[in-house]
N, C-alpha and C positions, 0 to 999 in steps of 0.2 A: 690576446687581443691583437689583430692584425692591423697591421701599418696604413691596409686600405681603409680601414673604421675608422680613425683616427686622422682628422686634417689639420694638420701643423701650423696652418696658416691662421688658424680659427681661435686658437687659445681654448679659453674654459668657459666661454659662450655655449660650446656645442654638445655641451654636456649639461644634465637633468635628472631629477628625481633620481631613479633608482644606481641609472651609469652617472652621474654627479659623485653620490654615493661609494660606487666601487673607484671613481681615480682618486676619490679623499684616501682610500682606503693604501689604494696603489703608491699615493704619494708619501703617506707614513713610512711605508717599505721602501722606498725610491731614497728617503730619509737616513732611515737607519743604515741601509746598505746599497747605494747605487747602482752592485751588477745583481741584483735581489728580482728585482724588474727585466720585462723583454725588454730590448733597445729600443723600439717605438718610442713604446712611456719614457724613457729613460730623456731620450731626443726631447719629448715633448715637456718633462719637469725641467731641463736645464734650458730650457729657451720661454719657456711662461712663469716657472718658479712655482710659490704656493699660489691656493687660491684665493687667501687674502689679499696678496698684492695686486694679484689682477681682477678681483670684484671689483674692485674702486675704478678702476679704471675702463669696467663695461658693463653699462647700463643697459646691454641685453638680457644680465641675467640677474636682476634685483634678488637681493634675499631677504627681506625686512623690510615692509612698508617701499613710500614711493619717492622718501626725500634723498636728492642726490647726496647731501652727507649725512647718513644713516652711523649712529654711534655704535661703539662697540659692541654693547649689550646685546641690542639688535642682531648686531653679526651674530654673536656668541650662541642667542635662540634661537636664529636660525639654523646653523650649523649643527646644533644639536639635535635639532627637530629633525633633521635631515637626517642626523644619524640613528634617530630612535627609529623613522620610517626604515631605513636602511635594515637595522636591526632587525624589525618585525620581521622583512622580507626574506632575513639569511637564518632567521631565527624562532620563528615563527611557530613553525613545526613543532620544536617542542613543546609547546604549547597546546597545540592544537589538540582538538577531542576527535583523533582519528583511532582509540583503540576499545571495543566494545566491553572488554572484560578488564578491565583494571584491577590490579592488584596495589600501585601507589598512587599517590597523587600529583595532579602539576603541580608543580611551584610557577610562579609569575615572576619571569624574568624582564618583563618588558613595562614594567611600571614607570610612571614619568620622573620621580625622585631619580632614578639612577640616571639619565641622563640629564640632571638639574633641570628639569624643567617642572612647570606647573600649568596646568588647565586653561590659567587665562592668558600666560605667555604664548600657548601653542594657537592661542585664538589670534594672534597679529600675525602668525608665519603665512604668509600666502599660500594656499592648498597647490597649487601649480608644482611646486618648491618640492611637495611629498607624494603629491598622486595627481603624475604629469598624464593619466592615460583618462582622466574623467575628471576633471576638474572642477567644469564647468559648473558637477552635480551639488557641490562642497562651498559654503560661505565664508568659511576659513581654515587653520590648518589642523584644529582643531577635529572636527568634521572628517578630514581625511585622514586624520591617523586612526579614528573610530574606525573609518570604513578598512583602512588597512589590516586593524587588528580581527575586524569580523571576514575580511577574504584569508587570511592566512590563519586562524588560527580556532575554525570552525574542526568540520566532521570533512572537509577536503583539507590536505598543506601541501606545501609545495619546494621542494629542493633547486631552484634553475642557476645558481649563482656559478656552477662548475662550469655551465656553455660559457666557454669563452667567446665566439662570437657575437657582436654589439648586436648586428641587428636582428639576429637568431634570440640573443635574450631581451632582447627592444619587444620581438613579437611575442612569446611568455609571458612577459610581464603586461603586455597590456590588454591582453586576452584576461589573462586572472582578474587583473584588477578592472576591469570595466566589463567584466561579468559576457561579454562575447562568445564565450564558448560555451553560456548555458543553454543545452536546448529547451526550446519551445516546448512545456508537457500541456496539454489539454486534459481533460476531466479523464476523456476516452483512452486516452495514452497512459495516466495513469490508474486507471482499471484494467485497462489491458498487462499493467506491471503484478497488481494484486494474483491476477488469474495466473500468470506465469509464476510467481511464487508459490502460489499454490501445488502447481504440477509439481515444483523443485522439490519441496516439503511433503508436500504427499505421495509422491512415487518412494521418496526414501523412506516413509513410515510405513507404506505397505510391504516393500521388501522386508522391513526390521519383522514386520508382523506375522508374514506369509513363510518368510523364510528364515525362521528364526538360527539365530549360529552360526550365521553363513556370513563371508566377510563381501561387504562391498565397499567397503572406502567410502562412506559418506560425505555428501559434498555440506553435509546441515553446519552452519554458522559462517557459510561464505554463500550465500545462497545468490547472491547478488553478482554472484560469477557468469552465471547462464542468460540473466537478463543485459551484461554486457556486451558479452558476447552476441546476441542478439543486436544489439545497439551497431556494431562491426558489422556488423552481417548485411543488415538494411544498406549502413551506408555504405560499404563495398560495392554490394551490388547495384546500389544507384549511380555510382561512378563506374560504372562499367567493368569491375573489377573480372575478372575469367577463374582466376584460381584462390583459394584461403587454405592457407596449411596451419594447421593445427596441432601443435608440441604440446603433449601433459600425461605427469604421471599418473598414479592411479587413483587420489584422493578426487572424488567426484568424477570418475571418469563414466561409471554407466549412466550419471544424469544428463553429463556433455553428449554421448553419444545418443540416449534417449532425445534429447531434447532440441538440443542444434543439430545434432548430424539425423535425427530422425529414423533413428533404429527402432525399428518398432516393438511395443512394448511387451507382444507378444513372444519375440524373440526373444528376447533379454528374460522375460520368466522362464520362459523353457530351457534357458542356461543353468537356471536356479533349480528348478526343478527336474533335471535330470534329463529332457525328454526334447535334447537337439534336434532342430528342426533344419537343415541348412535351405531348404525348398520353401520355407515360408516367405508368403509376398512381403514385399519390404512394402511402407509404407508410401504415398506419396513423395515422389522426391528422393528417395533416399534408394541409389543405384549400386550399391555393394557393400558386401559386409566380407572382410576378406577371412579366408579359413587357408593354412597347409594341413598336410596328411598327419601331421604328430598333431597339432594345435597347439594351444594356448589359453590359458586361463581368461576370463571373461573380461577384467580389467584392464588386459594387456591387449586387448583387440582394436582396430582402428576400424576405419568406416571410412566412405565416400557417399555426399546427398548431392544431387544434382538439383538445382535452383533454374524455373526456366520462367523468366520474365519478357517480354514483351521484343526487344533487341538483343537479348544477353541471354545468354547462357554460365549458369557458376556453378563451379563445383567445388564443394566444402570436403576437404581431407581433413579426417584425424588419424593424424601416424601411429602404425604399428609400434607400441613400447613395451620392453621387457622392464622388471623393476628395478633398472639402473638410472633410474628416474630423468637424471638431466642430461644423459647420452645421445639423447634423441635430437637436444640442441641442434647439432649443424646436420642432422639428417633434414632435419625439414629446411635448413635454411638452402640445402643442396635441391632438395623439393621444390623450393621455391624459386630459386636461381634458373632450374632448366624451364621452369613453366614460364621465363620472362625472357627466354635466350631464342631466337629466331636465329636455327642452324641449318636453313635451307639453302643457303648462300655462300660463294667462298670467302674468304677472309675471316676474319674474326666474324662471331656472332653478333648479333644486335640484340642488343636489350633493352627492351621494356619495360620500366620499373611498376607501370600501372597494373599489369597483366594479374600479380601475382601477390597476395600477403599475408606474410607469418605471420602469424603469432605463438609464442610460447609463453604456458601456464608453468610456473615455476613454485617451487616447493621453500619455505621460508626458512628452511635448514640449507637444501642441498642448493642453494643460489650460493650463499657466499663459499659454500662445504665441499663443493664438485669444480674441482678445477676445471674443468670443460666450459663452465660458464663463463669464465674470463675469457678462454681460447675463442668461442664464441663471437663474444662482443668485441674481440681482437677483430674479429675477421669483417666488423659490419661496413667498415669504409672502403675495404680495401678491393682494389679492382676483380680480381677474378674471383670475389667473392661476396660481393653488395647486394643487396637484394632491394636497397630501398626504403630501408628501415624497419623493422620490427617490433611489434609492438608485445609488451613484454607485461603479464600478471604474477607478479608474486602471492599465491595462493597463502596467507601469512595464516596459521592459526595459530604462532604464538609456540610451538614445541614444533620437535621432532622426533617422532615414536615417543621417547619418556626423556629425553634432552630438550632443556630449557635454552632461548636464545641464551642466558651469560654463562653454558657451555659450548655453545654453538657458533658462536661467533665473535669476534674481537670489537666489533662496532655497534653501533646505536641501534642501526636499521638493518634488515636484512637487504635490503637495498644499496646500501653504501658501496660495495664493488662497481655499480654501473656508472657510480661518479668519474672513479677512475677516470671512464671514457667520454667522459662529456656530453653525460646522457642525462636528462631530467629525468624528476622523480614525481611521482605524484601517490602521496601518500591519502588514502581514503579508507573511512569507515566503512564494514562490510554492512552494518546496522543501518547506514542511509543508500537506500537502493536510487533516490535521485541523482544524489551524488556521485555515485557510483556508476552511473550509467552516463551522467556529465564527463568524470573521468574520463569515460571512454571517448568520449566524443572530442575532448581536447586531445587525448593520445592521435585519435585519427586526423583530427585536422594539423597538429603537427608533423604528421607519417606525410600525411600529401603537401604537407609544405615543403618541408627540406629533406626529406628522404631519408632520415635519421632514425635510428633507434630512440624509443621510451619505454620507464616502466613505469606500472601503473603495481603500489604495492598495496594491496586490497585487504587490510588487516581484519581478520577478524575472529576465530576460535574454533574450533574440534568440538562440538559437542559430545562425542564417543571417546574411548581410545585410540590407536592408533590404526584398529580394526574393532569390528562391533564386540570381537569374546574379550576385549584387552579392557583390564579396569583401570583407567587413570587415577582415580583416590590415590591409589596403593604408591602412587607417587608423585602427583602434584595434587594434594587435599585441599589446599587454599584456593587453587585456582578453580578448582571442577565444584566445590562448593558454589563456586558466583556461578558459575557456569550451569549447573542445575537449574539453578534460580534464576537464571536470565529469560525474558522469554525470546520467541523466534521472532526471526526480522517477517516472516511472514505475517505475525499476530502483533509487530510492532507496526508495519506499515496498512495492517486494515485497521488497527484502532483509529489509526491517522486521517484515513479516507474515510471512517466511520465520525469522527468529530468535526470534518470538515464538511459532510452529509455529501460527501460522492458518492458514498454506497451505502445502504441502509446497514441498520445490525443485523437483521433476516438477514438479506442479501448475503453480508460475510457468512455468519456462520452456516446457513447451508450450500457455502462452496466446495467445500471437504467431502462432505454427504455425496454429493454430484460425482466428484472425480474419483471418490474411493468403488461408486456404484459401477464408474466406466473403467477402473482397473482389474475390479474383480471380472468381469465381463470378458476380459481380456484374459485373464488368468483359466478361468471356467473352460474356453477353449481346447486350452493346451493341460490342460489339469491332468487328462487320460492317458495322454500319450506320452508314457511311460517306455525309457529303450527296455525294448526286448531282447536283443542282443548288443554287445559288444564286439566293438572291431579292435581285439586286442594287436592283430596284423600291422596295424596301420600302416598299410604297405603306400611304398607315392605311385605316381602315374606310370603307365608304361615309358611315357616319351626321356622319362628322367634315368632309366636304365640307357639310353643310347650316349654312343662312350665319342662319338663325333670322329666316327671313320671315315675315309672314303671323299671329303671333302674337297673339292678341287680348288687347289689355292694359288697355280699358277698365272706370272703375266706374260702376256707377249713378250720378246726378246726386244722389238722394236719400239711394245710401249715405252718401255722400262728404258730403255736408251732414248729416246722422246721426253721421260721425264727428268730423266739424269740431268741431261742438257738445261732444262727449263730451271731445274735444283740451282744450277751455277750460273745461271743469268742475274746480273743484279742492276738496279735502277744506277743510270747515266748520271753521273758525279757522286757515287756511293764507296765511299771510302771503303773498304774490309781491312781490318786489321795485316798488314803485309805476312806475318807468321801466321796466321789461319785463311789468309788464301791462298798460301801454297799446299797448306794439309785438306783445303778443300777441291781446289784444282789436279790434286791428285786423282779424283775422283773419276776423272775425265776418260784416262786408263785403266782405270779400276771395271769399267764394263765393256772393255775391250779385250778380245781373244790373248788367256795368259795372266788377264787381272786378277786383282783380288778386292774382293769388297769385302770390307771389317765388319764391327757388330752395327756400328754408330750410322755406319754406310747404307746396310742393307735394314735396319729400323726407319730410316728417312724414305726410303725408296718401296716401303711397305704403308707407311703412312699415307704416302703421295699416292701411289695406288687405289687407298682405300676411300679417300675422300675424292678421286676422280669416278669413283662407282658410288659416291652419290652417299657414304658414310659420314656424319660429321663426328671429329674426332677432339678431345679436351684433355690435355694430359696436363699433370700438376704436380707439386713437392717442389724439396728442399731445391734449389739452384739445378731446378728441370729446364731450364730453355736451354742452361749451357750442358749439362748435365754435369754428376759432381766432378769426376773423371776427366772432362773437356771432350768428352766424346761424339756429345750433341749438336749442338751450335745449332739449332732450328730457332734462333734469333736472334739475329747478324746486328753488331753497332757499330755504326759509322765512328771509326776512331777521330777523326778531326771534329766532329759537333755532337754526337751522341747520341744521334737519329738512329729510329728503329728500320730494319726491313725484315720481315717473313718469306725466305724462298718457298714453303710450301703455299703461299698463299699467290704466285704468282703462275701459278698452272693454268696453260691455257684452257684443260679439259676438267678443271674443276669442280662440282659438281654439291657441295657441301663446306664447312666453317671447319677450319683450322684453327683451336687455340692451345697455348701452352703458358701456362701460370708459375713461378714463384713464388711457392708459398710461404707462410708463415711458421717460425721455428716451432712446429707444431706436430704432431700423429694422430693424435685421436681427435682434433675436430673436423680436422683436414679430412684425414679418412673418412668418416661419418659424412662430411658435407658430400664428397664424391662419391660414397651410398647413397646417397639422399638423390643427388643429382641423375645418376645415372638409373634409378629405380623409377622417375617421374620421365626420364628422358631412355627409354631403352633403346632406342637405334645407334645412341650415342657409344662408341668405341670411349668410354670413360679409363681413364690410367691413373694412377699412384703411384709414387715413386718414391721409396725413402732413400734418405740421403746414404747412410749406410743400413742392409737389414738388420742389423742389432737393434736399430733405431723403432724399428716398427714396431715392437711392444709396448711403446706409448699410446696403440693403439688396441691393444688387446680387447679390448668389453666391444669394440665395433666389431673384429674379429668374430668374437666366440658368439653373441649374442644377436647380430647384423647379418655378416657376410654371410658368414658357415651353415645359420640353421634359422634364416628368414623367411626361407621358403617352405620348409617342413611344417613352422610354427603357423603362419599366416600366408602362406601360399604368394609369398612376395619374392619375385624376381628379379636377378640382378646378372647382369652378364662384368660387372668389375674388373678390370684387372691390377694387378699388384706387381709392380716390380720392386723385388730385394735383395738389393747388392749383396753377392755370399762368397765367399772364398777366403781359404786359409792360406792368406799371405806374408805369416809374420810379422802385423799389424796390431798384435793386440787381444784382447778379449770383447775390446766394444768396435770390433773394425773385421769381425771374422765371420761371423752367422747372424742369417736370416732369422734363426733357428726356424728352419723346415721340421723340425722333429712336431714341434706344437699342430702346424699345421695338416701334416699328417693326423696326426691324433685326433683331430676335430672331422677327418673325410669319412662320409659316410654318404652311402644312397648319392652317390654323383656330385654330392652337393658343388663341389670345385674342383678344378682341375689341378696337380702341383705337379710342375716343371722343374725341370736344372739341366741345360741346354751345354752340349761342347759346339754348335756349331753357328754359324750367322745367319745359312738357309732355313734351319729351323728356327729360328729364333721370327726372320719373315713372314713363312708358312703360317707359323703359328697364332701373331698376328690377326693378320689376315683369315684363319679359319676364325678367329675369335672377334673378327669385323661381321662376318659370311652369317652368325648364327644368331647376331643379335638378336632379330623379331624374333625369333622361332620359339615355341618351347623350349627347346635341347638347351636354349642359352644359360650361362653358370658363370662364376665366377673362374680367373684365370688367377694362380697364385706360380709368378714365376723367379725362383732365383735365380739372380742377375748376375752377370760376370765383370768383375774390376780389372784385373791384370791380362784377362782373354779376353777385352774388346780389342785389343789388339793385335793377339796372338797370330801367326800363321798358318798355325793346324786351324783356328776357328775359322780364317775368312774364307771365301766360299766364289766361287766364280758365275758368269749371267748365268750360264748354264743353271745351272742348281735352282735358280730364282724363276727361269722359265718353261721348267718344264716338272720340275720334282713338287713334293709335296711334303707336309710334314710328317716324319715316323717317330716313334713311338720307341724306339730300339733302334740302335743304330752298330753293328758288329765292326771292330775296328777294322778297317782296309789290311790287304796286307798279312794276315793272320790265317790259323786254319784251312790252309791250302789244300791239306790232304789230311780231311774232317776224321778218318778212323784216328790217327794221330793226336787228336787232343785230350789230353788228359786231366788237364785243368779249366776250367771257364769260369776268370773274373768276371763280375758284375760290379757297376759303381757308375756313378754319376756326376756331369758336373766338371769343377778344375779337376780334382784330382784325377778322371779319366782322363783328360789333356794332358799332366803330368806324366800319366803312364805312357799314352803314345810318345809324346817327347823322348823319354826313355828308352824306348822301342827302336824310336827313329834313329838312337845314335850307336844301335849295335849294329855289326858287320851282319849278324845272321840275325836275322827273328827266328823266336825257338816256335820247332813245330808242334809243343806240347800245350799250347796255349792259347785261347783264344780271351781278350774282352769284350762285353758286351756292353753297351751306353745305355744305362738306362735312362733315356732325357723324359719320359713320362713318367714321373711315380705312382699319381693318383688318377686315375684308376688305373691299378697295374694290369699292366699289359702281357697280359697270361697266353697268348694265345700265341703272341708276334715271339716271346723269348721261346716258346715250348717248339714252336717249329724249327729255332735254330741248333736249339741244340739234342733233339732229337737226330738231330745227323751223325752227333759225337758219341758210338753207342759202345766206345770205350774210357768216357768218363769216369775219373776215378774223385776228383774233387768239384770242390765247388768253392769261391770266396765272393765274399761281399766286404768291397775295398771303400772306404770312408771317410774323409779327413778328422772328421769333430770325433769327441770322445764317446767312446760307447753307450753311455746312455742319452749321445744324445744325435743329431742327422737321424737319417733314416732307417737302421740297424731294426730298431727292436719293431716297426713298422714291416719292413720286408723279411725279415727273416722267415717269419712264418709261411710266405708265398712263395719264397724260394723254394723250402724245403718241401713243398707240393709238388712242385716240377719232378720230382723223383718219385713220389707217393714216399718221401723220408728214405728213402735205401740210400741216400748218396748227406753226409752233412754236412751242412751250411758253413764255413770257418766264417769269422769277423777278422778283417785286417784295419788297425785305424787306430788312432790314441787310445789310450785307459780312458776308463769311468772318471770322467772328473766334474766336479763342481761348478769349477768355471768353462769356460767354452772353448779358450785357447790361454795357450802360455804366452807372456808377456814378453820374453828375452827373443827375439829374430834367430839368434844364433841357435838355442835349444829349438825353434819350430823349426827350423833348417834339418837341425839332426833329427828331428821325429818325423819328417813329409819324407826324407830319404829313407828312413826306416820301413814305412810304409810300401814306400817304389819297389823296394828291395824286394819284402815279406811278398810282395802283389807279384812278382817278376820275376823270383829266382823258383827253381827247381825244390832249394830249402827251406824256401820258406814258408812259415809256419802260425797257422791265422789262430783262432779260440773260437769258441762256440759258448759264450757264455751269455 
């Protein structure tokens, strides 16, 4: 509770019903332990006291009848009543008939004995006192505790007590309790809900029937999912909404995409039925069905429908998901972010909260079970990652695969995690589809009110296993017994409109008849067209073999000094910290005849480049503005007040949005969000940066299942880049590798690009080519290991030269070296520090030996066969060959390149390995032992005797 809710001056006048309720509650705690409480409360109990002593003394807020000395009693039944209302509101829930299959029963926790009261006492407490949002409707307080226990503890309840803002849970509360957020249903409204349950229920029974065996992840006993989802739809789109992104795994996903995203139904059988059709018209409205060259199981496919109404255009996403079920989290919410980020402009983007709304369908295991989901709702407030709030279905059916919630989780609800963050809950029966689409409709007008996340936990049962061959008996028998016997919310809601005589009983029972007639209809079609051949090739496009040669990535001499200058201007009385304006005023010489520009230097002056051509650029991770190293500093604080300035954003020629975020001590959602973001935004030069690359396999399933093979699966593009601080510093084992070995492993078909750079012009170039291809095809992910100890270095920095006129290569043969090519008898390859090591080493002999040459390799993937074979086809008295490595043999790039090496000869000449043993861990932990082992290395790579393995 904040100090602005809160008027000091007011006492306990200013408090009511339900917040009356929580400072009683405050003040107990305030009681027992005084720093228990914020300081606010704390200030406002030791200056007003309880609220006994100040009832009497303000006859603004009578509790009992209207005489100015009101007896004890009196007090005591009100206060009581007040806390039984209190109760129901925080307690209610359990109570309520929000779960369709019951295996126990409620108890009644909210009986008026436990809080000493009786029926005809609660008849004197003024209803104002218990249910301050409708008072009016209620003759006494009796009345409103009825009406309380009937809004809390029906087939809707309600969790809001965790918002700690007053007037955020002021609005909650008086929405539930005065019935506000129910919509209006007319007869036609709900006929029109009958016929949509119908489709829901009957598409899935005709697949059960048509297709027998075959798994689709039934959406049956949540069926009331797709009619809320409708509910969203309408009113998005009447608010002028542009985009709706859509997160869910695979449980009901072909009737989501049948049904809201409008995949038509003929497509979806001919998935079934063997006999892909990628050419069939999509239905009204519905603009892509995404496929790559490998593909993807029918579950796991997303969709895009275009909605076109009268001023607006909308378009409905459901995200591509593999079955890592809740990883897909911050990809949409990264989806969602760029569709609301206006980067036409320099400076920061502008955003749009209206533009754009997620929502994610959530699994009632894998919410509290997949840590991503916390990272997630981590990220909903936070700036460079808000979107506005999200509206949030717990898909609940009570298990996961054959895991009951009291193994699945430590708390009551599957819901309970989103408390944490100060998110309401709204628990609903999937059995009441009004309800249920009421839910929705509070979720959304709380989205457009304060921008905040909700979830809506939609509980209601699995009628199959876990997939249609899985038999549940064999392990919940009790539950799947009622579960038999239950019937569907379809045949529960047209009994309903058949006893209320909305719809006849003809009417219902020949709806089924209708739609089973227009599905087979549909099926009949596609029934023949059986594949005749298989494309076992699954080769991808041509444009994905092109390896991004040839690209001109040079700037003017006189840009680049134009912007240099602009770099070090800074707004008039802007402090810079005295010890970083001198490491930044160095800069000034550093593009002058003789400079040198570092890694930190030549990154700034590529950037700035790239957004004065009209690129908008979003870089993000752990302590990225400053970077972790201090190498960055692309956002300057005024050391006397603490004010921000952006030097990239003060370019006269600017042309596009500069931002750079600090993220969240996070990997996988962080990464996920910036897929997400730069897949919905591909113009965007999107960046990642982990703090150290050891760090980045907290992001691995975005990796392996996102980055690497999201195009192949679903022909989804992403130009990403990745930076991961790698090198073997005598740092450690979690301060040493990227692990580039992983990532190699994963390259295939072009998918990425992977780096390890010795110089700062490549490091620009490269960049910059990977600004130059965003729209294109050819665009791909860039995976670059980053350098710690050589942003520094002096072999790395690089002069204007090199920036305005060179490009990036692919190989690079040490300077200096193989002067007289018959002469070489040995050619190291290696990458990276330890190739800077080796020049180092070079640099401090009197003679370099003429039997020697290295070659850089700073492109790994795709190796670059063409650029090494022409160099060293000149050495045609080659007698070796070494591949020099820091990390242990099995792991860097070794067992990756060895095989391409030993091509270069057609195998007549072998490969040596020079580098640490095969070990476990990544690096040794003692400084002093990695000392003696990088010298070993130097040596082995550099002497005459030395002597590599080919193992």
């Amino acid at each position: 509770m904040g100090s602005e809710s809160i008027k000091l001056s007011e006492g306990w006048s200013q408090f009511y019903g339900p917040n009356l309720g929580y400072m009683l509650e405050k003040f107990d705690d305030y009681q027992d332990d005084p720093e228990s409480v914020e300081e606010d409360l704390a200030a406002f109990f030791q200056k007003w006291g309880a609220y006994q002593e100040t009832a009497e003394k303000q006859p603004a807020a009578p509790v009992a009848g209207t005489e100015e000395n009101r007896g004890k009693q009196d007090y005591y039944t009100a206060i009581n009543a007040m806390r039984l209302a209190e109760s129901i509101r925080r307690n209610g829930h359990l109570m309520a008939d929000i779960i369709p299959v019951r295996l126990d029963e409620v108890k009644d926790i909210l009986n008026y004995e436990e809080f000493d009261l009786t029926r005809e006492e609660l008849k004197l407490v003024p209803p104002e006192l218990l249910s301050p949002h409708n008072y009016e409707s209620f003759n006494n307080g009796l009345e409103a505790v009825d009406h309380l226990k009937e809004t809390y503890t029906k087939r809707m309840a309600f969790e809001i007590k965790q918002v700690h803002d007053i007037e955020e849970r002021r609005w909650l509360f008086r929405q539930v309790e005065s019935g506000r957020y129910l919509p209006e249903l007319t007869n036609d409204i709900r006929k029109q809900f009958l016929e949509r349950l119908n489709q829901v229920e009957g598409f899935e029974h005709f697949i059960h029937k048509t297709f027998k065996g075959q798994k689709r992840f039934s959406i049956e006993g949540l069926d009331a999912m797709v009619l809320m989802l409708d509910e969203v739809v309408r009113e998005s789109v009447e608010d002028g909404a542009e985009k709706m992104m859509i997160g869910m795994a695979h449980r009901g996903r072909l009737n989501v995409l049948a049904h809201v995203l409008g995949k038509p139904y003929e497509l979806i059988f001919s998935e079934f039925h063997d006999a892909p059709n990628k050419d069939l018209v999509p239905s009204e409205g519905s603009v892509g069905i995404n496929y790559g060259w490998t593909g993807d199981v029918k579950y796991h496919l997303g969709a895009d429908r275009e909605i076109h109404e009268d001023q607006t255009d909308v378009t409905i996403t459901l995200a591509n998901n593999p079955s890592h079920l809740e990883f897909v989290d911050p990809v949409v919410e990264g989806l969602a972010r760029a569709a609301q980020d206006d980067r036409s402009k320099p400076g920061k983007p502008s955003q749009d909260m209206t533009k754009a709304l997620p929502i994610l369908i959530h699994g009632d295991a894998a919410f509290p079970g997949q840590g991503v989901v916390a990272e997630t709702l981590n990220m909903s407030r936070l700036d460079g990652y808000a979107t506005g709030g999200t509206i949030h279905i717990i898909a609940n059916n009570l298990i996961g695969f054959t895991t009951v919630s009291g193994d699945s989780r430590s708390t009551i609800y599957a819901s309970d995690l989103a408390k944490g963050y100060e998110i309401p809950v709204i628990h609903v029966n999937a059995d009441d589809v009004e309800a249920c689409v009421s839910a929705m409709h509070l979720a959304y007008t709380y989205r457009q009110e304060f921008n905040k996340d909700i979830v809506i936990d939609l509980i209601g049962y699995r009628r199959y296993g876990h997939n249609e061959m899985d038999e549940p008996m064999t392990t919940q028998p009790s539950l799947y017994k009622k579960v038999k016997e239950h019937p569907t919310v379809f045949n529960i809601y047209g009994e309903k409109l058949v006893q209320e005589n909305i719809v006849s009983e003809d009417e219902f029972n020949s709806m089924r008849d209708k739609l089973n007639e227009k599905l087979t209809n549909h099926f009949e079609n596609i029934k023949g067209n059986k594949r005749e051949t298989i494309d076992g090739d699954m080769n991808p496009p041509e444009y994905v073999e092109d390896r991004l040669e040839g690209i001109e990535t040079a700037v003017d001499r006189d840009t680049l000094k134009k912007i240099n200058e602009e770099l070090l201007q800074f707004p008039e009385n802007f402090n810079v910290f005295p010890k970083l304006g001198k490491i930044l005023n160095r800069r000034v010489e550093a593009v002058e005849e003789g400079g040198k520009i570092d890694w930190g230097h030549a990154e700034t002056l590529a950037f700035a480049s790239i957004i004065t051509e009209g690129i908008p650029i979003r870089l993000t991770g752990q302590d990225s503005e400053r970077g972790t190293f201090s190498q960055r500093n692309l956002v300057l604080h005024d050391y006397e007040n603490d004010s921000t300035y952006y030097p990239l954003h003060g370019l006269s020629e600017g042309k596009a949005s500069f931002t750079v975020h600090n993220s969240p001590l996070s990997e996988v959602a962080v990464v996920g969000f910036e897929y997400g973001y730069n897949v919905q935004s591909p113009e965007t030069l999107t960046i990642w940066e982990a703090q150290y690359g050891d760090f980045s396999n907290g992001a691995q399933v975005i990796f392996d299942q996102f980055i690497s093979s999201g195009r192949a699966k679903w022909g989804q593009k992403s130009g990403l880049v990745l930076l991961l601080p790698h090198g073997y510093e005598g740092q450690g084992p979690e301060h040493s590798s990227g692990r580039m070995e992983r990532f190699l492993t994963l390259a295939a078909e072009n998918n990425w690009h992977v780096t390890n750079l010795t110089r700062a012009n490549q490091y620009f170039h490269l960049l910059r080519r990977q600004a130059k291809m965003l729209k294109e095809d050819v665009s791909r992910p860039l995976v670059l290991m980053a350098p710690k100890s050589l942003l520094r270095n002096e072999l790395v920095a690089c002069d204007l030269t090199s920036l305005a006129e060179g490009e990036f290569k692919p190989v690079l043969p040490v300077d200096g070296l193989a002067e007289t090519p018959d002469k070489v008898k040995r050619v190291v390859f290696a990458s990276g520090k330890v190739a800077v090591d080796m020049e180092e080493r070079l640099a401090s002999l009197d003679e370099k030996p003429d039997w020697l040459q290295i070659i850089k390799v700073e492109e790994l993937y795709p190796f670059p066969r063409t650029h090494i074979k022409e160099i060293i086809d000149e050495y045609t008295n080659l007698e070796e060959i070494f591949w020099v490595q820091e990390e242990p043999q099995n792991m860097g790039a070794w067992h990756y390149i060895h095989p391409h090496l030993l091509s270069l000869t057609n195998s007549e000449i072998a490969v040596e390995f020079v580098g640490r043993r095969r070990r476990s861990s990544t690096a040794e932990g003692d400084p002093k032992v990695h000392k003696l082992e990088q010298n070993r290395i130097i040596d082995e790579a550099t002497t005459r005797d030395g002597e590599g393995s080919n193992e």
